[in-house]
N, C-alpha and C positions, 0 to 999 in steps of 0.2 A: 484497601487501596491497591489499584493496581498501576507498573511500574512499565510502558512502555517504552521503548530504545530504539529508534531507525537510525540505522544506517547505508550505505552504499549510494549514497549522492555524489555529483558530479559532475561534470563539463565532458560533453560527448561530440561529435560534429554528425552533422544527419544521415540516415541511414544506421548510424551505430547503435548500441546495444547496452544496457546498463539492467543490473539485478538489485533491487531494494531489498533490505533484510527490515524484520520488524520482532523484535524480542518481548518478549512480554510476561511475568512474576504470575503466579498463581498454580495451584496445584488442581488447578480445572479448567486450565487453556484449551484442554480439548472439547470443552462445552464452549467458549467462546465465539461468536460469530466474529472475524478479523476484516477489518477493510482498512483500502486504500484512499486516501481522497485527495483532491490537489488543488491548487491554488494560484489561477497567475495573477500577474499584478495588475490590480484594477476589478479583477472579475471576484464573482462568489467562489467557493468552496465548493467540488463537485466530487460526484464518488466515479473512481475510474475500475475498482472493481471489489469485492467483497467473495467471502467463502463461510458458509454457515460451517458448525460443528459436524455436519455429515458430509464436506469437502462438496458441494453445491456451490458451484460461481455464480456472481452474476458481474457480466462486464457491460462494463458502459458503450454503447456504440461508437465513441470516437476514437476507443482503443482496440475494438474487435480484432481477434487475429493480429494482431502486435504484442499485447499483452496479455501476461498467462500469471495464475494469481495459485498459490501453492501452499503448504499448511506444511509442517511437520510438528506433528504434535509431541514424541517425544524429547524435541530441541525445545518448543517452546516458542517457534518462532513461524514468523508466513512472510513468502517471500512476493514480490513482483517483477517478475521477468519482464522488460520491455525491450521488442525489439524495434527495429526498421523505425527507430525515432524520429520525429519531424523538431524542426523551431515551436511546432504549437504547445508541445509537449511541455515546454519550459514551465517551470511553477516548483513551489514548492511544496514537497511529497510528505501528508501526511499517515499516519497509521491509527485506525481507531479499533480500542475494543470495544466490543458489546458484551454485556454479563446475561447471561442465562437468566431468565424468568424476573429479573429486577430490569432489563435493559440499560443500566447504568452502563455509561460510556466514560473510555477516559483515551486521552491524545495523547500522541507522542507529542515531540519536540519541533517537530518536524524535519524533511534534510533537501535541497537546495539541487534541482536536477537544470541543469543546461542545457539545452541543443541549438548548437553556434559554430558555423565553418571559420 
């Protein structure tokens, strides 16, 4: 079992700036592929960017160049920088792991991201 944690959610006004942290339990995070995915309301579940265990992104087109997806393996944790945020942005931010060679996934909690003048 593994034990994901997001935080750094919030209410930002557009153009601003917000960092997601994503903690995650296991003595092999650094094999871990980590992603981001988000959720507004009404719509599916979409991935806005991901980093395998060799620090390989892959970002989604509608965050390109706004958002920067980051790893520190000895914390345990991957972050998401997002900047120059829009209203579209709003959804709620979740964190998935992927487990090396089983692909077993597990979800954070998720955390509650705003962008509203």
């Amino acid at each position: 079992q593994v034990q994901v944690v997001e935080s750094g959610g919030g209410l930002v006004q557009p153009g601003g700036s917000l960092r997601l942290s994503c903690a995650a339990s296991g003595s092999i995070f650094r094999l871990y592929t980590m992603g981001w995915y988000r959720q507004a309301p009404g719509k599916q579940r979409e991935l806005a960017a991901a980093i395998d265990s060799s620090g390989n992104a892959n970002v989604a087109d509608s965050v390109k160049g706004r958002f920067t997806i980051s790893r520190d393996n000895a914390e345990r944790t991957v972050y998401l920088q997002m900047n120059s945020l829009k209203p579209e942005d709003t959804a709620v931010y979740y964190c998935k792991v992927q487990l090396p060679i089983t692909d077993e996934a597990y979800w954070g909690q998720g955390t509650q991201v705003t962008i509203s003048s």
